[in-house]
C-alpha positions as CSV (number, residue, x, y, z in Angstrom):
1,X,7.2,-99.7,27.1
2,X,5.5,-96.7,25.7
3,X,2.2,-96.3,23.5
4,X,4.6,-96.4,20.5
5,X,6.6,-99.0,21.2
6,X,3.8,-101.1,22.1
7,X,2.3,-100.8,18.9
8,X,5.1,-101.4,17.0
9,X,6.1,-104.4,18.4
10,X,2.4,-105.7,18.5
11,X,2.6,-105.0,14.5
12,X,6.0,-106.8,14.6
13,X,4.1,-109.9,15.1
14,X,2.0,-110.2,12.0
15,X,5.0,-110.1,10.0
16,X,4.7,-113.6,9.3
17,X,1.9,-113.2,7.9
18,X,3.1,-110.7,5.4
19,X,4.6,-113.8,3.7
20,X,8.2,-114.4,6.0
21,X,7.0,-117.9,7.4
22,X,5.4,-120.9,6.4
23,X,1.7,-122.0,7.0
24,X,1.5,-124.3,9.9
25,X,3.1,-127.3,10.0
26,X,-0.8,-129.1,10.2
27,X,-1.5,-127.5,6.7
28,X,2.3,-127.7,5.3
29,X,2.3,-126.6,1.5
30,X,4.5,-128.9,-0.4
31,X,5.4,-126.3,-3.2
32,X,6.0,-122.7,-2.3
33,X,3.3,-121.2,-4.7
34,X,0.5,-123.6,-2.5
35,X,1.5,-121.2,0.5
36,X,-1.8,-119.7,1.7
37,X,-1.5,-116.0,3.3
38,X,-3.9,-114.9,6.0
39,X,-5.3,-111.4,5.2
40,X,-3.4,-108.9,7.0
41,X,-5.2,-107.6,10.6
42,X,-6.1,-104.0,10.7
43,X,-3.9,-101.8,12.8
44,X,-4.0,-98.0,13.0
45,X,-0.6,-96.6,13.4
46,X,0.1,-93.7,16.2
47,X,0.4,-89.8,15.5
48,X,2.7,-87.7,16.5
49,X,1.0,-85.3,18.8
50,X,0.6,-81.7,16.0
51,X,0.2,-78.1,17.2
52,X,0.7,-74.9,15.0
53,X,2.3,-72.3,16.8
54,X,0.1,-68.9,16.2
55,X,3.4,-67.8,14.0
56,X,2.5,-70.5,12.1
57,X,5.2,-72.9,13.1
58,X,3.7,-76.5,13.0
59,X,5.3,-78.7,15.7
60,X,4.7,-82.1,15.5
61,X,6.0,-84.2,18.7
62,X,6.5,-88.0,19.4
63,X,7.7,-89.1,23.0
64,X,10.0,-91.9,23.3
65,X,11.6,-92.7,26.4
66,X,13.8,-95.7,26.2
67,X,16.7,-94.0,26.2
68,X,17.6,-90.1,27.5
69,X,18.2,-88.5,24.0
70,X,15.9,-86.0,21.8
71,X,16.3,-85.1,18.6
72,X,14.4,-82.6,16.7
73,X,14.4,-82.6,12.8
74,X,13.0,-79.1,10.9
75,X,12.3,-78.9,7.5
76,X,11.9,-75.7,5.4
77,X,10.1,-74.4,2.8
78,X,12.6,-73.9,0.4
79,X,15.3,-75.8,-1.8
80,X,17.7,-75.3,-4.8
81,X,14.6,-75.0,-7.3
82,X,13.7,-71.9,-6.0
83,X,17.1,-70.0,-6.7
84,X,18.1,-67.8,-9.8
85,X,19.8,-70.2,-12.6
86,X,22.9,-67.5,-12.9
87,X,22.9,-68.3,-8.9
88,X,23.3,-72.4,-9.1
89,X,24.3,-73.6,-5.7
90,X,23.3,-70.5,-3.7
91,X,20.8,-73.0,-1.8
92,X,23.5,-75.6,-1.1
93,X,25.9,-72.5,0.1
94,X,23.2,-71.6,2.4
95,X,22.2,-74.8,3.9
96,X,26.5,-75.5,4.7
97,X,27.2,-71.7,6.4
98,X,24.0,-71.4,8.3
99,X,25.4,-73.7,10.6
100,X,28.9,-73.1,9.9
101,X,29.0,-69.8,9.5
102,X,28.0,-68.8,13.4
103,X,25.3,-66.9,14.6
104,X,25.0,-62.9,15.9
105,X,26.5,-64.5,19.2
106,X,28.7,-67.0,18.1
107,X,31.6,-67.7,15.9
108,X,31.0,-71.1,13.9
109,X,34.4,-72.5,16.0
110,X,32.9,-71.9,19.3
111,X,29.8,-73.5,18.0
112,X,32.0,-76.2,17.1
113,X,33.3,-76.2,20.8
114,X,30.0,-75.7,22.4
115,X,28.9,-79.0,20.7
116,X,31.3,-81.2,21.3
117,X,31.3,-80.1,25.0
118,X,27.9,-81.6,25.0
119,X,28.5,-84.3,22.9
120,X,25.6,-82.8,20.8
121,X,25.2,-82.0,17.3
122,X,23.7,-79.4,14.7
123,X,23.5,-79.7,11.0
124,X,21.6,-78.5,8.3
125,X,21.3,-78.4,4.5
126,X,19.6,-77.4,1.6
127,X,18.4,-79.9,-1.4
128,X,16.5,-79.4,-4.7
129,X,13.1,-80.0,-2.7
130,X,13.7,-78.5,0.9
131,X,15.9,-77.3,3.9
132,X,16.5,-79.5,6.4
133,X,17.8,-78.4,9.9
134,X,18.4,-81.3,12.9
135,X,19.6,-81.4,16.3
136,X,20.8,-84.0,18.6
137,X,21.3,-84.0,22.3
138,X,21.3,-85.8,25.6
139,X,17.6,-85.2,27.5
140,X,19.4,-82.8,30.6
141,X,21.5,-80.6,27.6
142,X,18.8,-80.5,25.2
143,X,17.3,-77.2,26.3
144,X,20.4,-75.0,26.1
145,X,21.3,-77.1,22.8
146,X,18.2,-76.1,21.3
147,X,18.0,-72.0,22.2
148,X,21.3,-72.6,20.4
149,X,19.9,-74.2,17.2
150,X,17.1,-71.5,17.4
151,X,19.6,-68.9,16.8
152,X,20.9,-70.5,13.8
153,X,17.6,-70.5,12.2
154,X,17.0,-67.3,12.9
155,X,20.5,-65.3,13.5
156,X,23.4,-66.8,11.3
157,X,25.9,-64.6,9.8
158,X,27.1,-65.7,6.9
159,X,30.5,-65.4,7.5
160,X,32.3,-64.9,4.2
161,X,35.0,-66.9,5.1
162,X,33.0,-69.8,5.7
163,X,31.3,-69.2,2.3
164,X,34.6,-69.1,0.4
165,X,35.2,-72.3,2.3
166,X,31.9,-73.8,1.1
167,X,32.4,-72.3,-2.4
168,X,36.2,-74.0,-2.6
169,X,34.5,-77.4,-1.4
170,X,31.8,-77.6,-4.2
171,X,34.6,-76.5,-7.1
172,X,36.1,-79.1,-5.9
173,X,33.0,-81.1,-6.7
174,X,32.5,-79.8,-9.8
175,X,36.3,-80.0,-10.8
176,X,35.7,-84.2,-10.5
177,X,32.0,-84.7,-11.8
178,X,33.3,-86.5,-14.6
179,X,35.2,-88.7,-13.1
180,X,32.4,-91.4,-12.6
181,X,30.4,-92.3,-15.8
182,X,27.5,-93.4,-13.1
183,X,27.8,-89.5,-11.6
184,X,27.8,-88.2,-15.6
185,X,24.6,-90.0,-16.4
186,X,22.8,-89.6,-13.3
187,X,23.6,-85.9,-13.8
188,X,22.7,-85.5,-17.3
189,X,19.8,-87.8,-17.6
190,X,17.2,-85.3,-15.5
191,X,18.6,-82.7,-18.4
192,X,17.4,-84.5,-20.9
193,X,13.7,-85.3,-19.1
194,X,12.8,-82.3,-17.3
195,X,14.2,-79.8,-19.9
196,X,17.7,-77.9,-19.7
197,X,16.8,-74.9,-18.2
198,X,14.5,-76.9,-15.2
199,X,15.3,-76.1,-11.9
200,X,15.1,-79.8,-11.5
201,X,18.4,-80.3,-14.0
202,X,20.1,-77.6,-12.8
203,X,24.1,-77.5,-11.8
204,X,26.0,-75.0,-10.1
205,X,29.3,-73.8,-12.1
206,X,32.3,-71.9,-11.8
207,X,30.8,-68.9,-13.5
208,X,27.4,-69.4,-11.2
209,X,29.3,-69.7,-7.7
210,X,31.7,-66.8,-8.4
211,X,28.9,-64.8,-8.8
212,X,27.4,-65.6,-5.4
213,X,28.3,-62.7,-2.9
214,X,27.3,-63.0,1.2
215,X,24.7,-60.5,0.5
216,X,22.9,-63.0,-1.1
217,X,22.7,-65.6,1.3
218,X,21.6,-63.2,3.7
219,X,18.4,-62.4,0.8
220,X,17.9,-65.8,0.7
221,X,18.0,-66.8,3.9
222,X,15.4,-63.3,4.9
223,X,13.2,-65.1,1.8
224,X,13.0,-68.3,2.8
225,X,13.3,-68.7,6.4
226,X,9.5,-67.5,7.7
227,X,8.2,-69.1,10.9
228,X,5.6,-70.1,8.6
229,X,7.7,-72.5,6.7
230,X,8.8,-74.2,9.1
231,X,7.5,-77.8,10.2
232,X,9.3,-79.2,13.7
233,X,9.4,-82.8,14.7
234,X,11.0,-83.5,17.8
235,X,11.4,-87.3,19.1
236,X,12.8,-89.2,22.3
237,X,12.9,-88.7,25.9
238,X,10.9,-85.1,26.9
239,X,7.3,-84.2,28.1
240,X,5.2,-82.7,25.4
241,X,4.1,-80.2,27.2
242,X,7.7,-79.0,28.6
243,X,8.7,-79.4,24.9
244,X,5.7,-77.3,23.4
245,X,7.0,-74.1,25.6
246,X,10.6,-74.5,24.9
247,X,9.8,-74.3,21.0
248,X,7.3,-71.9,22.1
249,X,10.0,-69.9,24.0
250,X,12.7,-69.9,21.3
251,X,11.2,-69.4,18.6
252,X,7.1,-68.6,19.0
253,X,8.0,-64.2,18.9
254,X,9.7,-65.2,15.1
255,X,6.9,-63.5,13.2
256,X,6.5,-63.9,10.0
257,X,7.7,-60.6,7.3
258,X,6.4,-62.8,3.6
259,X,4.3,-64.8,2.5
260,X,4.7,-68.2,2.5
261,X,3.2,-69.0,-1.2
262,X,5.7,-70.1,-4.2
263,X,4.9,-70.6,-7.7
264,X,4.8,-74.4,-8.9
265,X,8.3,-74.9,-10.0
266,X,7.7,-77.4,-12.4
267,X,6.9,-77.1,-16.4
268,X,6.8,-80.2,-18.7
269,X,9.4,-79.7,-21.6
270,X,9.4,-77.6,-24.0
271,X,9.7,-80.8,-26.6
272,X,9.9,-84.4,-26.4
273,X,13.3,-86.0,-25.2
274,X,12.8,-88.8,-27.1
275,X,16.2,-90.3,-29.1
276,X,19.5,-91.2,-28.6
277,X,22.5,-89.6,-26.7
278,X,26.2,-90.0,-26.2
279,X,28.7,-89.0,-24.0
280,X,31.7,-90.3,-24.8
281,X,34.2,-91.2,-22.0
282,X,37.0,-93.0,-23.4
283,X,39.2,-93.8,-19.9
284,X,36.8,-96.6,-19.1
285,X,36.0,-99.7,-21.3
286,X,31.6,-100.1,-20.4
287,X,29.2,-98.1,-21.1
288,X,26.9,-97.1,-18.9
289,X,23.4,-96.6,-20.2
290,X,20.2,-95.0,-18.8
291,X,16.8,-94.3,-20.3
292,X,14.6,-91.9,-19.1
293,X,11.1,-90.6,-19.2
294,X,8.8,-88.4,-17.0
295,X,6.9,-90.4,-14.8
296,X,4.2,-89.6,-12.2
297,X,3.5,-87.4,-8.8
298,X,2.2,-89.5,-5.8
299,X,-1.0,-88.4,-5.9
300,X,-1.6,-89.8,-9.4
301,X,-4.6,-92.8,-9.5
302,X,-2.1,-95.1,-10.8
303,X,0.4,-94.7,-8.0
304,X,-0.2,-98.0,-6.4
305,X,-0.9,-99.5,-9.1
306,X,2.9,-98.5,-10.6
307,X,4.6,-99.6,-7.3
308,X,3.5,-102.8,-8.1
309,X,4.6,-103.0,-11.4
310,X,7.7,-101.5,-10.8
311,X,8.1,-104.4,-8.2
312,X,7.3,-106.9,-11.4
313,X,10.2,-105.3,-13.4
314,X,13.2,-104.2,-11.2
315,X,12.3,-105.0,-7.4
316,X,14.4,-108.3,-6.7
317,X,16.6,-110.6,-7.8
318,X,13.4,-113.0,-9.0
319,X,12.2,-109.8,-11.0
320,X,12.3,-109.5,-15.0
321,X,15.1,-107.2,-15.0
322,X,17.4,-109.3,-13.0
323,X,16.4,-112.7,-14.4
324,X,16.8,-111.9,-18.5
325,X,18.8,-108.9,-18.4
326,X,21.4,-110.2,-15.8
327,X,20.9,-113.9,-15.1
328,X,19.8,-115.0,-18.3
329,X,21.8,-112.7,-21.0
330,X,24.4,-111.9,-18.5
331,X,24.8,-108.4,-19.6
332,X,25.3,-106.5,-17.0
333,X,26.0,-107.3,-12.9
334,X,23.7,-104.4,-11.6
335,X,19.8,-103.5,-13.5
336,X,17.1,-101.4,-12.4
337,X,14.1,-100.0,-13.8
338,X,11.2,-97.9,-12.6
339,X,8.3,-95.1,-13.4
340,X,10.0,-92.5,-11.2
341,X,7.1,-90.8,-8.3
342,X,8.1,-88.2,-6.7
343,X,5.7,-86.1,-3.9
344,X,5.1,-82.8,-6.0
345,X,6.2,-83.5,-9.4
346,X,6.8,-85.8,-11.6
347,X,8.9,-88.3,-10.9
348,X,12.1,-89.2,-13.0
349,X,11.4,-92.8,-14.6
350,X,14.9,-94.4,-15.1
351,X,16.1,-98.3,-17.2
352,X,19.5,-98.0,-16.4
353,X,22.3,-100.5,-16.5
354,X,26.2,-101.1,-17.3
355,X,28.0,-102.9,-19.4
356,X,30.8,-104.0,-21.6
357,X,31.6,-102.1,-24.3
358,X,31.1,-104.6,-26.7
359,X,27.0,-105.7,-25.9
360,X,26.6,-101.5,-25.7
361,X,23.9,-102.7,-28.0
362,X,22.8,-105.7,-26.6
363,X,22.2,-104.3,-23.8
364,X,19.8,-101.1,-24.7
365,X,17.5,-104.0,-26.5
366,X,17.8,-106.0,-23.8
367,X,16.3,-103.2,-21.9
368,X,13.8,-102.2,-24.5
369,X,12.9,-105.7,-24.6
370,X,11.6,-105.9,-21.4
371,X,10.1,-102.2,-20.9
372,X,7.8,-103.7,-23.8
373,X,7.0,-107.2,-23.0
374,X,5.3,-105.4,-19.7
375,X,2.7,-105.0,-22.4
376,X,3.4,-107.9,-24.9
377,X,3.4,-110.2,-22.2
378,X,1.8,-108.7,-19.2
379,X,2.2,-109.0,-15.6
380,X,0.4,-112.6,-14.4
381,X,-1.3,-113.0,-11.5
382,X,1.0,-114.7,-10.0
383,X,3.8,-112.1,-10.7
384,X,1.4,-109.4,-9.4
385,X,0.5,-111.5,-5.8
386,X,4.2,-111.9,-5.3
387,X,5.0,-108.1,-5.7
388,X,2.1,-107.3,-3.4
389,X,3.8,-109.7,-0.9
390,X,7.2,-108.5,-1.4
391,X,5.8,-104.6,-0.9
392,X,4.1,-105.6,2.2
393,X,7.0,-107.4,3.7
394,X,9.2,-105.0,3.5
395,X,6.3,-102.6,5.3
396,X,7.2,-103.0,9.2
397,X,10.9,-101.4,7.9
398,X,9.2,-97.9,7.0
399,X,8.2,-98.2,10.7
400,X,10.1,-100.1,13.0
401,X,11.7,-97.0,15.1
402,X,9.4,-93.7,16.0
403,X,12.2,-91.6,14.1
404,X,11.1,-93.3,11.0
405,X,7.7,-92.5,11.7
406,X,8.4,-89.1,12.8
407,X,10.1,-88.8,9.2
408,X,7.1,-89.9,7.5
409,X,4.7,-87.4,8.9
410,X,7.2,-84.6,8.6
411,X,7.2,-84.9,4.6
412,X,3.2,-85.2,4.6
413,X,2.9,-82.2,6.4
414,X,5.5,-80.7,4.4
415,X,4.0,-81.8,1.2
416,X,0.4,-81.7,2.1
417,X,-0.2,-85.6,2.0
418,X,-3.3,-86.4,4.3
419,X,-1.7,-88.1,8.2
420,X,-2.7,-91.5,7.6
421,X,-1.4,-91.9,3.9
422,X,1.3,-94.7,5.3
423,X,-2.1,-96.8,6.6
424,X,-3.7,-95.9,3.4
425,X,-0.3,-96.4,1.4
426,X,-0.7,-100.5,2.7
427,X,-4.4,-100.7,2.3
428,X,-4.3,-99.7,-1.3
429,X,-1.3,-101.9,-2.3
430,X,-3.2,-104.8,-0.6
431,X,-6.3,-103.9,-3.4
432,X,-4.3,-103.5,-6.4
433,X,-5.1,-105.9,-9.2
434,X,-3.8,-107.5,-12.0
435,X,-5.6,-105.7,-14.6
436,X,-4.7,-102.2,-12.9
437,X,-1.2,-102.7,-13.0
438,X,-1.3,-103.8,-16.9
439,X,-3.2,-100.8,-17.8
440,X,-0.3,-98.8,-15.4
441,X,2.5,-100.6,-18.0
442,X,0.7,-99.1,-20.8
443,X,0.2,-95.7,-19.5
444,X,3.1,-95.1,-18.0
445,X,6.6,-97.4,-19.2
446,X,6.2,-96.4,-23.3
447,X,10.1,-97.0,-24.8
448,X,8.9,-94.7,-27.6
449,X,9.4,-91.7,-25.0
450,X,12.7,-93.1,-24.1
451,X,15.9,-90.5,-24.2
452,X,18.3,-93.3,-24.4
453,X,21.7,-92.0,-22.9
454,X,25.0,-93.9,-23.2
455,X,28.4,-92.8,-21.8
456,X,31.4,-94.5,-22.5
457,X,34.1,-94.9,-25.4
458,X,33.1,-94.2,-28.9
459,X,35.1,-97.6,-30.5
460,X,34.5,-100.7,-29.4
461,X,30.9,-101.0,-29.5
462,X,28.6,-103.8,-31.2
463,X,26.3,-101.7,-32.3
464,X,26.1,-98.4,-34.0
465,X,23.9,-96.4,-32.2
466,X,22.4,-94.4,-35.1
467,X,20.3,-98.0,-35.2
468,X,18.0,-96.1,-32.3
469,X,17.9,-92.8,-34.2
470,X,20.5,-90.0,-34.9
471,X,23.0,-89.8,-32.2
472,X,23.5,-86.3,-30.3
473,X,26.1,-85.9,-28.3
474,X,26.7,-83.6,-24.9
475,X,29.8,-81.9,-24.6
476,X,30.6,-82.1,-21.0
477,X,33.3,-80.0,-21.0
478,X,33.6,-78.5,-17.3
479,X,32.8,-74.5,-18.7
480,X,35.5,-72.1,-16.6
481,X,34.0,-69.2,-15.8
482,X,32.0,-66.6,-18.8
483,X,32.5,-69.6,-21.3
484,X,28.8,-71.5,-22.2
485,X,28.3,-75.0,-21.7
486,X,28.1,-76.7,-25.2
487,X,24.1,-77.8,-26.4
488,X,23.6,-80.9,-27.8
489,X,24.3,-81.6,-31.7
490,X,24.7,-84.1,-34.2
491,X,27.2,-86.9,-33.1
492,X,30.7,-85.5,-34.9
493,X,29.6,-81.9,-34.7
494,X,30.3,-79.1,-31.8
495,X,27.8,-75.6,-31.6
496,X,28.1,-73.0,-29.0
């Protein structure tokens, strides 16, 4: 068993003492809040082995060797918040027909072929945050596999075909994203936090993909992908120092032709979300209702502090939410709640639950309710130990296979969060007190911020919802292409 494993199962063993086993049976509690928990032994996780590349690759590498497979996972300096807004889903077109749209040397179908003859695989994408490249092969094909995937960074073609496939796939999309009143709120909530024209909010349309051509793939792939951007992790059954000249090999005479810095893509709102809006979606018979609020980065004071509160409200079935929202009032089946984090922005804080058309109303107090008894009647201590407990069981999970660990370092690198932030992540939870997750309550979960978003059919409801303000509705009319997307107004009126 390697260095990794070792450690990993050696944690494995304290995990009764995070709380998942009883005292001994010489000191048996009779009651389960007479449980006494041992303070958790110190441990120190293992790094992957780092080395930057003098084109400014950063390589990070983790050996495993139980079984003959290595997998390498890339992420890249990009994402859809760096594309033009009259170019929604340029990003996403990019991160589908790098892979699929073959390489200087290759046609995308004999890439196809090449794969499967190996029983290997290749994928990448783009999100709002970053690109992501990964490859997959057996330990004696990874080498060939990987000058392959080396290619694709570096050498893809764009193939227009394979764009006007990708472009027909996400219309298609777009052609059923009202279907699901879950997919409509989740969609149009962010709008109404981070502002309508954020990055963070923003959806590709007809009108934006038809006015995507190949030539601007190929800009945004020469923008984007830099050696410099690029952070490798590679995992599983290969010697580090064979591995360090194959990257080396395949990629280390990439040099570099931009700079690497972007401007900070987020900008609060231009005015306060605060209110009440409707969507109204009259094929189904609940209402789904989310309200939202900006919420914090990771780096913030309180960030430990609010993953314990959020733990009081929404993080199990013994948790405020659940027990007066669902078990109590039976509003609803499914309730969550949380101040959103997020690694280099603000994260999107979210009440959100659905129900019956007639408790509509019922069920936003319900909510309010308990976003403000987090003040009115604040966390005890006993609330606060369990959550602690509850975070720190669940701990080993974030770690229990060197891929996940792997994963972890790859995003602080990525994001510039220091190497040991998962050690310090536990350490910090363990100190978090009672009194700093009230004063987290009060900074941070304020229903007086609240843009209180409800989709679902107009009649029916036991409530009117001008009781939480004026209503404004949002027309989400799928636009065809050159016709705007309605702003919000006034419930009963319609302005272009």
């Amino acid at each position: 068993m390697n260095r990794l494993r070792a450690t990993l199962a050696a944690f494995a063993l304290f995990v009764p003492a995070l709380g998942l086993a009883p005292a001994p049976a010489a000191a048996q509690a009779q009651r389960p809040e007479d449980i006494q928990y041992p303070a958790l032994p110190d441990f120190k996780l293992p790094k992957p082995e780092r080395h930057v590349l003098p084109n400014g690759i950063v390589l990070l590498l983790a050996e495993d060797h139980e079984l003959p497979l290595v997998r390498a996972n890339v992420l890249i300096r990009t994402g859809s918040r760096l594309e033009a807004a009259e170019h929604a889903g340029l990003a996403d077109l990019v991160g589908q027909t790098l892979r699929s749209g073959g390489t200087r040397n290759l046609t995308g179908d004999q890439i196809d072929e090449f794969l499967d003859g190996k029983g290997a695989s290749i994928e990448t994408l783009i999100d709002v945050h970053q690109g992501q490249a990964s490859v997959f092969a057996l330990k004696e094909d990874f080498p060939e596999v990987f000058r392959l995937f080396g290619e694709i960074l570096r050498y893809p073609v764009f193939d227009p075909a394979k764009i006007d496939i990708a472009k027909t796939g996400v219309k298609g999309n777009i052609s059923r994203q009202n279907d699901d009143p879950q997919d409509i709120l989740y969609r149009e909530l962010p709008e109404l936090v981070y502002g309508a024209g954020s990055p963070y909010a923003r959806q590709a349309t007809y009108a934006s993909l038809d006015a995507i051509e190949p030539a601007d793939l190929v800009e945004f792939h020469r923008q984007y992908f830099q050696p410099t951007r690029l952070i490798i992790g590679v995992v599983g059954d290969f010697d580090a120092a064979e591995m360090r000249k194959l990257v080396s090999d395949t990629l280390g005479d990439w040099q570099a032709t931009l700079p690497a810095g972007d401007p900070n893509m987020f900008s609060p709102p231009a005015k306060p979300a605060a209110g009440i809006y409707f969507i109204e979606k009259s094929d189904v018979t609940q209402s789904s209702i989310g309200m939202g609020d900006l919420g914090i980065v990771r780096r913030h004071p309180d960030y430990f502090a609010v993953e314990v509160m959020n733990q009081v409200l929404s993080g199990s079935f013994t948790s405020r939410l659940f027990s007066e929202v669902r078990t109590k009032k039976g509003l609803a089946y499914n309730v969550s709640g949380f101040v959103g984090t997020d690694w280099d922005k603000p994260g999107l804080t979210v009440l959100a639950t659905s129900t019956k058309a007639e408790t509509t109303g019922a069920a936003i107090d319900a909510l309010l309710l308990e976003a403000r008894r987090m003040k009115t009647e604040p966390p005890s201590d006993d609330e606060v130990a369990k959550a602690k407990r509850s975070i720190l069981s669940s701990f080993i999970f974030q770690i229990d296979t060197p891929q996940k660990l792997l994963n972890q370092q790859l995003n602080y690198e990525y994001y510039g969060y220091p190497a040991d932030w998962l050690e310090q992540y536990r350490l910090r939870i363990e100190k978090v007190t009672t009194a700093e997750v009230r004063d987290a309550a009060v900074k941070h979960l304020v229903p007086e911020r609240f843009a209180i978003l409800v989709v679902g059919p107009k009649e029916g409801r036991d409530t009117d919802l001008t009781k939480y303000g004026t209503v404004q509705t949002i027309d989400i009319t799928i636009p065809e292409p050159n016709a705007p997307k309605l702003a919000l107004t006034p419930e009963g009126q319609a302005r272009a």
